[in-house]
Structures are given as structure tokens and as C-alpha cells.
N, C-alpha and C positions, 0 to 999 in steps of 0.2 A: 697402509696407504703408500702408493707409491712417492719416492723422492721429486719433486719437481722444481724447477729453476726459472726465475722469472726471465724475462727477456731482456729487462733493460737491466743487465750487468752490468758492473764499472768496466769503465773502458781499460784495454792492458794498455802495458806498455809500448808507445812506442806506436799508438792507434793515430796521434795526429791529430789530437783537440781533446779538450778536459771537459769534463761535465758541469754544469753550471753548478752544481754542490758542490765539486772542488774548490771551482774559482771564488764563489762565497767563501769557504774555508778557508783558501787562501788569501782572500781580504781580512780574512775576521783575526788570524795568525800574524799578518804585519799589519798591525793596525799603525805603526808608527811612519808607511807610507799614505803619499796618495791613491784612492782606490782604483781610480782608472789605471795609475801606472801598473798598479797590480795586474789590473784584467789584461792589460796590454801585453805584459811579459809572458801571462797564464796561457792567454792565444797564439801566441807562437812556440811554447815547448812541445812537447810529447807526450810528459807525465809530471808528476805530481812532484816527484826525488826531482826532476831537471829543472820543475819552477821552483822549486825553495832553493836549489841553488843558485842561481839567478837571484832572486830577492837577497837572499841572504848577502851578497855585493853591494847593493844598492840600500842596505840598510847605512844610517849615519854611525859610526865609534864610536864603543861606550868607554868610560873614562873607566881606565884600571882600577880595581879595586884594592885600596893599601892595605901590606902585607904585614905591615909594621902596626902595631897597638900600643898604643903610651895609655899605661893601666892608670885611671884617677886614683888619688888617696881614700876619694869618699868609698867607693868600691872596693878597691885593691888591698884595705886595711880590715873591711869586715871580714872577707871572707877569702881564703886560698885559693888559691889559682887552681887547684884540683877541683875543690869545690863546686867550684865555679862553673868549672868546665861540664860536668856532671847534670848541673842545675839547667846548662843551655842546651846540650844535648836530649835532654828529657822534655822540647816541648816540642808542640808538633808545630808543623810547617807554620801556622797563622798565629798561636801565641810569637813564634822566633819573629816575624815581621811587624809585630807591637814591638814588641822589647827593643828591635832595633833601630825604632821610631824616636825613641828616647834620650840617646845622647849618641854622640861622635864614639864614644869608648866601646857603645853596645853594639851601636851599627859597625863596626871592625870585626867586634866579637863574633859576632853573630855572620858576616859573613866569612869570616876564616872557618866557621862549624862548616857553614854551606858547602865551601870548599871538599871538605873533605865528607861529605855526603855520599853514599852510594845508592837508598833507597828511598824513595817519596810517597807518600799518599795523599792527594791534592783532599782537603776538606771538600764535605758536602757544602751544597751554597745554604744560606738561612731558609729560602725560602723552599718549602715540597716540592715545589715542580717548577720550572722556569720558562717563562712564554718564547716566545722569539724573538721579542724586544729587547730582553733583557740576557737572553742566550749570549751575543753578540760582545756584550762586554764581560760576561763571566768566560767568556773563552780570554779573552784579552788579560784579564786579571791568574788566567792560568797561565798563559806566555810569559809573566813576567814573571810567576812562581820557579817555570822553568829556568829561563837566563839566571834566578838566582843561585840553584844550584846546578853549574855547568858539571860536573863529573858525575852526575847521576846516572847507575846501569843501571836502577831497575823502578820502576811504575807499577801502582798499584791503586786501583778504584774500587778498592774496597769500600772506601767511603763517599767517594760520589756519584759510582754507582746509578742509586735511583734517582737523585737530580737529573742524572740522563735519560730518563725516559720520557719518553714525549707524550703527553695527555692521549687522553683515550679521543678526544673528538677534534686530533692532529691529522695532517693532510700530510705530514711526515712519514717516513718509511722508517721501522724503529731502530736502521744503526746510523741514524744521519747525523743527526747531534755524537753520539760517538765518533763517527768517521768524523767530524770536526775538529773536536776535543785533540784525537790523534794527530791530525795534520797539525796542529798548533800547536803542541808538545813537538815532533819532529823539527819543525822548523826555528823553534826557537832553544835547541840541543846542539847548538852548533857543534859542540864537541862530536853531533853522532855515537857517543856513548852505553844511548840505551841498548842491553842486552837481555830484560827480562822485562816481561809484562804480562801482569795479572787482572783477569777482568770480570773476580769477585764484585758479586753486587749488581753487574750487567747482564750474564748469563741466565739470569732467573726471566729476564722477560724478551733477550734476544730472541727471535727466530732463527729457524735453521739454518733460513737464506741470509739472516745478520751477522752471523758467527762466520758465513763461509764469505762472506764481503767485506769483514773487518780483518780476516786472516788476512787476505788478499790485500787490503790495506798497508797492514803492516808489514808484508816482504816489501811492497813498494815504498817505502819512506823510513822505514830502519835498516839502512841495509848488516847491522853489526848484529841483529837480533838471533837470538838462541834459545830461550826460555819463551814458551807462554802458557799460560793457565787459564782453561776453560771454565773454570769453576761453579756448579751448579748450572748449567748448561742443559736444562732438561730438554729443550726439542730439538737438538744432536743428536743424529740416527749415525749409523755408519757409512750410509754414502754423503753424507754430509763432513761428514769427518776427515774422509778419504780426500775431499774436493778442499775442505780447507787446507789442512797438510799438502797437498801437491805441492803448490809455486815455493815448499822450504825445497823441498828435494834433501841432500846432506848437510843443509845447514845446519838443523835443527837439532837441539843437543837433551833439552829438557821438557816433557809433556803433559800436564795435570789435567788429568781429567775427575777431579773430586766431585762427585755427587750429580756425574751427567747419568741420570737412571734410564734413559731412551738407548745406554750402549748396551753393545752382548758384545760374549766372546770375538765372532767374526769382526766387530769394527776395530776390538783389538789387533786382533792379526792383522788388519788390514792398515792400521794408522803405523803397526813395525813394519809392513813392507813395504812403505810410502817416508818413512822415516827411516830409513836404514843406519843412520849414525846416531839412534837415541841411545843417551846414555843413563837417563833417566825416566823412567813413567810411574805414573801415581795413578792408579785409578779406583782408589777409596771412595766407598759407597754407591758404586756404579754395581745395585741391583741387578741389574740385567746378565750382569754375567754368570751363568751357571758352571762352566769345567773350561778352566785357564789349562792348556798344555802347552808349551814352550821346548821344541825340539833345539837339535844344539845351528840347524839352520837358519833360526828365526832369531832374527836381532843379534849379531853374534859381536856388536861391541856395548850391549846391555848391561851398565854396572851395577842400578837397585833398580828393582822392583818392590813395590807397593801397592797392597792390593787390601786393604783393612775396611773392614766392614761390611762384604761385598755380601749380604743376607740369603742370596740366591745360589752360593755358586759351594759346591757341593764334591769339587774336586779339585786338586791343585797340583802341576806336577811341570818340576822342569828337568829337561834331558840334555846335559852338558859334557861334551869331552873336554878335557885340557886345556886341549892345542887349539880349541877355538871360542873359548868364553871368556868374558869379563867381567862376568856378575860378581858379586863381592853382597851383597845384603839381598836378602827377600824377607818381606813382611806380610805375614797373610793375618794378623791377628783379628781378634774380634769377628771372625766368620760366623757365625753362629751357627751355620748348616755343612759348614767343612766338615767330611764325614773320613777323604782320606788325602796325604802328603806325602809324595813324594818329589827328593831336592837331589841330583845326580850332578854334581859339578866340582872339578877340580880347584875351582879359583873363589868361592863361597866364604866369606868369613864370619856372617850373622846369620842365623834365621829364628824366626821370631812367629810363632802358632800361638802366642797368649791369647786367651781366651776364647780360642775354637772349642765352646762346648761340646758339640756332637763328633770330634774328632778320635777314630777308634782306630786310623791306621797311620801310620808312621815310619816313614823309611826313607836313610839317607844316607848316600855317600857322600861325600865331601872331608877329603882330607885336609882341608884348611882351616875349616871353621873353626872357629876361637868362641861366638856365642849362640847356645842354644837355650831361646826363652817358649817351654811350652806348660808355664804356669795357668792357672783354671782350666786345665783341660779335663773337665771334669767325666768324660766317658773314656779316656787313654787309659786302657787297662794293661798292655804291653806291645812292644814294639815288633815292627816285619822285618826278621832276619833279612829274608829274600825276597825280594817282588821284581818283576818284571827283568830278572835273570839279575838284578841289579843287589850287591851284597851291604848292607848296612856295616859304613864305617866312620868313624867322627874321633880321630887318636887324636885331635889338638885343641880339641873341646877344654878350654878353663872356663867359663861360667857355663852352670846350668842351674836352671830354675824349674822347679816342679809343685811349686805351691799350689796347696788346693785341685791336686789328681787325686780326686776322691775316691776312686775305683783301680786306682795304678796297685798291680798285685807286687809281691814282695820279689816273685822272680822278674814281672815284667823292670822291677825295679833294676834289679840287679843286672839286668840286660842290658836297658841304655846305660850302666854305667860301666860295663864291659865295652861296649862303643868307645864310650869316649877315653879309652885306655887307661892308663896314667897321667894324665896334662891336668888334670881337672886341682882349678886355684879356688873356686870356690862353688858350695853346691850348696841351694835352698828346696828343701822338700817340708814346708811347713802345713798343716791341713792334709796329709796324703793320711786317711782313713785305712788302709787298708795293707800299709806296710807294714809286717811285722820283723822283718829283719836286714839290720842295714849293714851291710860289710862294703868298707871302702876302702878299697887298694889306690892309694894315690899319692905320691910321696911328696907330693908341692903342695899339698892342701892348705891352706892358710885362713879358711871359714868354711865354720857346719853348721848352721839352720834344718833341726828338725821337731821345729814345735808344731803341736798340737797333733800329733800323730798316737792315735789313742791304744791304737792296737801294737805298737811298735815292744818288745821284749829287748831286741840286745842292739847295740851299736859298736861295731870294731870299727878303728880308724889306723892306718897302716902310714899315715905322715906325722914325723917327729918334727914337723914345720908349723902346724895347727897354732894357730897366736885365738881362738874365738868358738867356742862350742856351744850352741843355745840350744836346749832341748825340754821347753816351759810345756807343762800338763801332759806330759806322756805318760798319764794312767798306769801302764803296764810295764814299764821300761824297768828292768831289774837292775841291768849289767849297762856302765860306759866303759869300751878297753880303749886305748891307745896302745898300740901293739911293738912298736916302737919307740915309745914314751916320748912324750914333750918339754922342751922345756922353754919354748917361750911362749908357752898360751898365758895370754892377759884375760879372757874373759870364758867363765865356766857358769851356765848360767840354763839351770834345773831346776828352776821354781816349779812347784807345785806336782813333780813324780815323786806320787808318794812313796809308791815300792820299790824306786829305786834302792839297792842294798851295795853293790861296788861299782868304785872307779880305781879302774887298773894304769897305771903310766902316767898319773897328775902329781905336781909335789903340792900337795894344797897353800905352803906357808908361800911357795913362788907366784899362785895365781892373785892376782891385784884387783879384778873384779870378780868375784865369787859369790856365787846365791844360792845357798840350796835351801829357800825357805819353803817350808811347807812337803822335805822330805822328811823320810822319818829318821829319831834317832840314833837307829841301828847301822847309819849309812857310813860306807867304810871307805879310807881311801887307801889304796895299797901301791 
């Protein structure tokens, strides 16, 4: 169906009279004026940002908050000031304003925390749903949540949320109580601080027309904003998405789209071409997307990508020179229909394919990258020398993870770790069924995990650095060499291969944890 827009949109900037949901907003946000004065000042601005400032003049000085705390004995003698600090930090916003109800010592305490606050989640109200009686002063009782923590950058309704939804037999438009909520947050943030906001808990029953009214919202009355999060945002199509993002233009720096299943690929592309300064996107369990490609055009100051979960999407592939990327992480993990990956970027330092079950192809250059996690990929049988003219390289690979590649063959083994040259500090291939020989050329090794590998006969290790060797139930394992011998392995630990029979390069009386229970023996160390 096609995208449609209602007629009565919020007024822009700059239109020459505010909507009467404003100006209620606007009443409901200083409630510590007279309401008329409110409307009075509301009708003569422009927008929404020029009447809270305005107000915000006309509000009366609040008395400074003391800096100084004179700790009691009764307090100050049970429990250490660390303690202490611990104990106040750890509650949420509406226990901290009990506790600070209680004496002169707690209400200091308690706002020197406030002070140094940078993240809030306003509690859900007691009651499931809040009439319009009572709306009125649960926004009032959030303005004053706000003034208490003035250096707050980031908001989050994860938890109140569904309190915002207006009954099903409301004459309400469903982002009005939101758009309230916000203007009374904005206006009572004197500092202008907020930089992130999450609107977990909202998305689930905004409309499409809600999401692209509350964006619009928020460029007008934050003007510091950089982060927001659509979260679970299911009736988000792409040109809904395109119309939200417009009014950031480059301001926009960070963009979640977790669990909006109404996106596909094109509203991707279309929220980086509308976004062109994101430096972050998330778009974890966005179903919809079947084949993510990412040319070195597209987004070219993108530093992570995240895309886990995505059940649909079938192909993953990004196309990066040098001289013009900024990615540094991608995570595609958890794909379950990822069939094939390819990552081409000079400036890459993670990449992370855990748990792409159906994932058989694999291919990456990236001379940077430091971590390669492609643990339960349980159809990676070996990797693609060459694809798309593009030559598989990874020299500064130190972690890699390969647990539970059930079908990974002995030379596909030996391939990715030709890839990743010599750098490699530590490697996990515990559950690889199908390795039977493990030769590792790497002289900085410092940890080898290769349990449960049943089929596995010999293991060489070419680092005289190895401090941890774990190689529990290998069946078949005859031969450990250390080919360069070791001398500060602390932990040697081959429980249960029974036919192990040598270990070449170990001084057995030097290793401090040592098991070889349950091998047999004949077992020899040389």
C-alpha cells in the first residue's frame, strides 16, 4: 500500500502560529506559570524552540543546589563513602527522590548523583493507561524529573513507553501524549543537553505518520540531538523513514533501527543517503532485509555496522577503499540465512559472522582487522581465496574464533589461518568435527583452544610464547609438538585424549596447571 500523509501536519518552522496541541504542551511544561501567560507568549512566536525560550525567561530562580554535603555520623559511620555512592547510583530515578525526601544529608546526596547523571529512564506511571485528567499532571511531575537532572544527554522510554498510549476509544492521534511528554522534557533541559533519545516501548504502537511527526518534533526542540532509536517500530516503511530523517540533514550521527520488520534493503540505502554523516547504524532484526551491499560510495564516514539477526537477508557484502572508509566494526552475527560475506576495507578492525549457520562463503580483505569471530558457523567448510577480483587477506588478525564449525575441513582450516598470517595472539577452534590437523605458524601465540575436536591426530605450535594449551576429548590426538619449545606455558590441559602418546617442547615440572587425566599411561613428554 502506498505511503500516505495526512493533511494536518505540524506546522514548520517559522509557519506563524502553533497548533493548539502545542500550546497545551506548552501549558502542561510550565505549569509553574499562569496559563494564559503561556498562550499569550505561544501566539506570538513562530515555533515551539522560540516559545520555550521565551518562557523559559519568564520562569521565577530556582535556589542553587548545595555543593557542599556535611556527611551525619549516623550515616557517615555505617557505611564508606564508596559504599555509599554505589548504593545511590543503583536506584532508579523514583526510589533517588524517596531517599531524598528523608533528610537534608540525602537530599545533597542524592542531588550531587543527579548532577553528574548523563542517562534517564522516566518510570512508567502506577496506573496502565492515563486519562487526560490525569496526563496533565504526569507530564508536570516529568518536568520536574527533568530539572532534576540538568546534565542529562540521553532519554529513554523504555519504560514509560505504554503509559503513552492513548486508549483505543481516544479522540487522540497516537503521537500526541508523546509529542507532549517531549516538549516538556525539552523545555525543562535548560542546559539543552539532550543528545540521544530512545523511544523503546513507543514504536510498537506508533504509526508511521507518528514516527515521522515525533522525528520532526525532535529536530525542532532539541536542537543538540544526534542519536535516536526507533526501536521495534514495526509500521516504518522506507519512505516513512526517508521523511523522518530529512529535517537532521548532517546532523545525525547515530541510527537504530532494531526490530522495524516493515524495513528492506532500499529504506537502508535510502536513510544513508538522507543521513550522510551516520556514523553509526544498527539495524538488528530488521527481517526485511534480504542482500545488504555497501559500495565504498555509500556512507563513506560509516564507523559500525550492525546488522544481527536480520533472518531474511541472505547476503552481506561491503566494498571499501582506504582512502575513503571509516568503518572499523561490522557485525552481521546471528543471521541464520547468511549464505555468503564478503568485507573489502582498509580501516576494519572486528568482524563478527557468529552464528551465521548457513554461512558457506567467506571472503575478506581487510588489513587491519585485529578480530575475527566466525564461531557456530556450522556450514563454513573453507574460505574464498578470490571473489569478485577481490584477494582474501587478514595479516593482523590476533583473535580468531572458530568454535563449533562443524564441517570446517582440515585444509579449509589451514587457509583462514594462512590469512591471518603471523599476528594471531589467540585462537579458539573448540567443536570443529572435522579438523584433523592443526599446524600453526604464529610466533605471538599466547592461547590454543582446541577441544572437542574428535577427529583432530596431530597439533604443531611454532610460538615459544604459548602461556595455555587446552585440548579436552580429542579422541584421536596422538602428537602435541611445540616446535620451538615453550617456556612459559602455565596451563597444559588434555583431559580425556586418550591416545594421546607425545608432547614434544613442554618441561612438564615447569607447567603449574597440568591435567592429563584420563590419558593413558604411556603418555610421554620429550
Amino acid at each position: 500500500m502506498a505511503f500516505a500523509f495526512r493533511s494536518d501536519v505540524l506546522p514548520d518552522v517559522g509557519s506563524g502560529a502553533l497548533a493548539a496541541v502545542d500550546i497545551t504542551a506548552l501549558i502542561d511544561a510550565f505549569a509553574g506559570l499562569d496559563a494564559e501567560v503561556v498562550r499569550d507568549v505561544a501566539r506570538q512566536c513562530e515555533g515551539v524552540k522560540d516559545a520555550i525560550a521565551l518562557l523559559r525567561g519568564l520562569c521565577p530562580e530556582r535556589p542553587p543546589v548545595a555543593h557542599d554535603v556535611a556527611h551525619g555520623h549516623a550515616f557517615g559511620d555505617v557505611l564508606p563513602d564508596d559504599v555509599r555512592d554505589v548504593i545511590f547510583k543503583s536506584l532508579s530515578a523514583r526510589d533517588a527522590a524517596v531517599l531524598a525526601c528523608t533528610c537534608k544529608e540525602f537530599r545533597a546526596l542524592v542531588a550531587s548523583w543527579r548532577r553528574d547523571a548523563r542517562r534517564i529512564a522516566p518510570p512508567a506511571n502506577a496506573r496502565a493507561r492515563t486519562t487526560i485528567e490525569t496526563f496533565a499532571s504526569d507530564v508536570v511531575r516529568l518536568g520536574g524529573m527533568i530539572r532534576a537532572y540538568p546534565n542529562v544527554s540521553a532519554v529513554s522510554f523504555r519504560k514509560m513507553g505504554e503509559t503513552l498510549k492513548p486508549p483505543a476509544d481516544s479522540a487522540e492521534d497516537d503521537w500526541e501524549r508523546l509529542s507532549n511528554v517531549l516538549t516538556a522534557v525539552a523545555a525543562n533541559n535548560a542546559s539543552q543537553s539532550i543528545e540521544s533519545i530512545d523511544f523503546e516501548g513507543c514504536g510498537e504502537w506508533l504509526s508511521e505518520y507518528g514516527v515521522v511527526a515525533i522525528a520532526e518534533r525532535c529536530r525542532e526542540i532539541f536542537p543538540a540531538l544526534t542519536s535516536i532509536a526507533w526501536t521495534r517500530a514495526r509500521a516504518l516503511r522506507s519512505s516513512g523513514l526517508s521523511r523522518a530523517l530529512a529535517p537532521y540533514g548532517d546532523t545525525l550521527r547515530e541510527l537504530k533501527l532494531v526490530g522495524c520488520v516493515s524495513l528492506d534493503e532500499e529504506a537502508i540505502y535510502g536513510a544513508l543517503d538522507v543521513a550522510r554523516c551516520l556514523r553509526v547504524l544498527d539495524v538488528t532484526g530488521c527481517s526485511g532485509v534480504k542482500r545488504l551491499v555497501l559500495g565504498a560510495h555509500v556512507a563513506t564516514r560509516l564507523e559500525r555496522l550492525k546488522a544481527v539477526n536480520c533472518k531474511s537477508m541472505t547476503n552481506f557484502s561491503i566494498r571499501r577503499t582506504s582512502d575513503s572508509s571509516a568503518l572499523n566494526a561490522v557485525n552481521v552475527a546471528d543471521c541464520g540465512s547468511l549464505r555468503e560475506l564478503q568485507v573489502q576495507s582498509g580501516s576494519v578492525e572486528t568482524i563478527s559472522a557468529a552464528g551465521c549457520k548457513a554461512l558457506e562463503t567467506f571472503n575478506a580483505y581487510a588489513p587491519k582487522c585485529e578480530t575475527l569471530l566466525m564461531n557456530k558457523c556450522a556450514s563454513l567448510r573453507a574460505v574464498t581465496e578470490e571473489m569478485n577480483t577481490v584477494r582474501s587477506k587478514l595479516p593482523a588478525v590476533k583473535t580468531l574464533k572458530l568454535d563449533s564449525c562443524k564441517v570446517l575441513t582440515s585444509s579449509g582450516f589451514a587457509d583462514i589461518l594462512n590469512m591471518c598470517g603471523g599476528s594471531l595472539v589467540e585462537l579458539s577452534a573448540e567443536g570443529c568435527f572435522s579438523i584433523e590437523r592443526a599446524f600453526i605458524s604464529s610466533p605471538h601465540l599466547v592461547r590454543c583452544a582446541l577441544s572437542g575436536c574428535p577427529a583432530l591426530q596431530v597439533a604443531r605450535i611454532s610460538s615459544a610464547n604459548c602461556r595455555e594449551f587446552v585440548a579436552r576429548a580429542c579422541k584421536t590426538l596422538t602428537e602435541v609438538r611445540f616446535e620451538s619449545g615453550t617456556y612459559d606455558l602455565g596451563t597444559f590441559d588434555v583431559r580425556n585424549s586418550g591416545t594421546l602418546k607425545r608432547v614434544v617442547g613442554v618441561r612438564r615440572h615447569r607447567v603449574r596447571n597440568l591435567d592429563v587425566d584420563g590419558c593413558g599411561s604411556s603418555l610421554e613428554f620429550i
